[in-house]
Steps between C-alpha positions, in 0.01 A plus 500: 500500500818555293592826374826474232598886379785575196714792447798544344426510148576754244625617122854420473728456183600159328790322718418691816380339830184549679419347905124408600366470799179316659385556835306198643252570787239301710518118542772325353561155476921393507405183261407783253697655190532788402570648151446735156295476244481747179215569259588729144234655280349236283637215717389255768648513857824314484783371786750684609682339802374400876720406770355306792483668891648231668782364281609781308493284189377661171403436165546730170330484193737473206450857343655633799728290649852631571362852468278503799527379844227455722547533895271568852598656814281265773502752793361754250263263277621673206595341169768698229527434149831635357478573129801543360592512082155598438330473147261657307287164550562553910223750429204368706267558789663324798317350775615340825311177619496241761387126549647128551760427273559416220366837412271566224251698319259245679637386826558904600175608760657873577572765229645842528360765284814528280785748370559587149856447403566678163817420298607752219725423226 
C-alpha cells in the first residue's frame, strides 16, 4: 500500500511562485519515479515533470520547462514542485504520482488526491 498526499497549492498572482509538496508513504520501490501531473477544466490529465528516486534525473514537459523544477528529499520520501513565473494557463488541479520511469499518465500505479493551483491575471 502506497499513500502519496499534496499540499502546497494556492491562488497566487501572474509571475509569482508557488512550492508543492507530496508525501510518499508505505512500500516504495528505489527503481521507481516519482513526479506531477496536472488536469484543467475541460482538459485531459497531462505531464508535468517526474524525477526518478535513485538517480535524481528528471524530465519536464515543454510548457514548463525553465519555470519549474522538480526535486525529492530520499530520507523524507517527499517530492517538491517549484512553480515559479506562473500563468493564467498554470491553473490546474495538481496531482503527485509514482511508478517506473519513464513516467506517464499510464505507467503511474499511485496517485495523490491533488491540489488546486489557481493563477490570476
Amino acid at each position: 500500500q502506497v499513500h502519496l498526499v499534496e499540499s502546497g497549492g494556492g491562488l497566487v498572482q501572474t509571475g509569482g511562485s508557488l512550492r508543492l509538496s507530496c508525501v510518499v508513504s508505505g512500500r516504495i520501490l528505489s527503481s521507481w519515479a516519482w513526479g506531477w501531473f496536472r488536469q484543467a477544466p475541460g482538459k485531459e490529465r497531462e505531464f508535468v515533470a517526474y524525477i526518478r528516486k535513485s538517480s535524481g534525473t528528471t524530465a519536464y514537459a515543454s510548457s514548463v520547462k525553465g519555470r519549474f523544477t522538480i526535486s525529492r528529499d530520499n530520507t523524507e520520501n517527499t517530492v517538491y514542485l517549484q512553480m515559479n513565473n506562473l500563468k493564467p494557463e498554470d491553473t490546474a488541479k495538481y496531482y503527485c504520482a509514482a511508478g517506473f520511469a519513464p513516467l506517464t499518465s499510464t505507467t503511474a500505479r499511485y496517485w495523490g488526491q491533488g491540489t488546486q493551483v489557481t493563477v490570476s491575471e
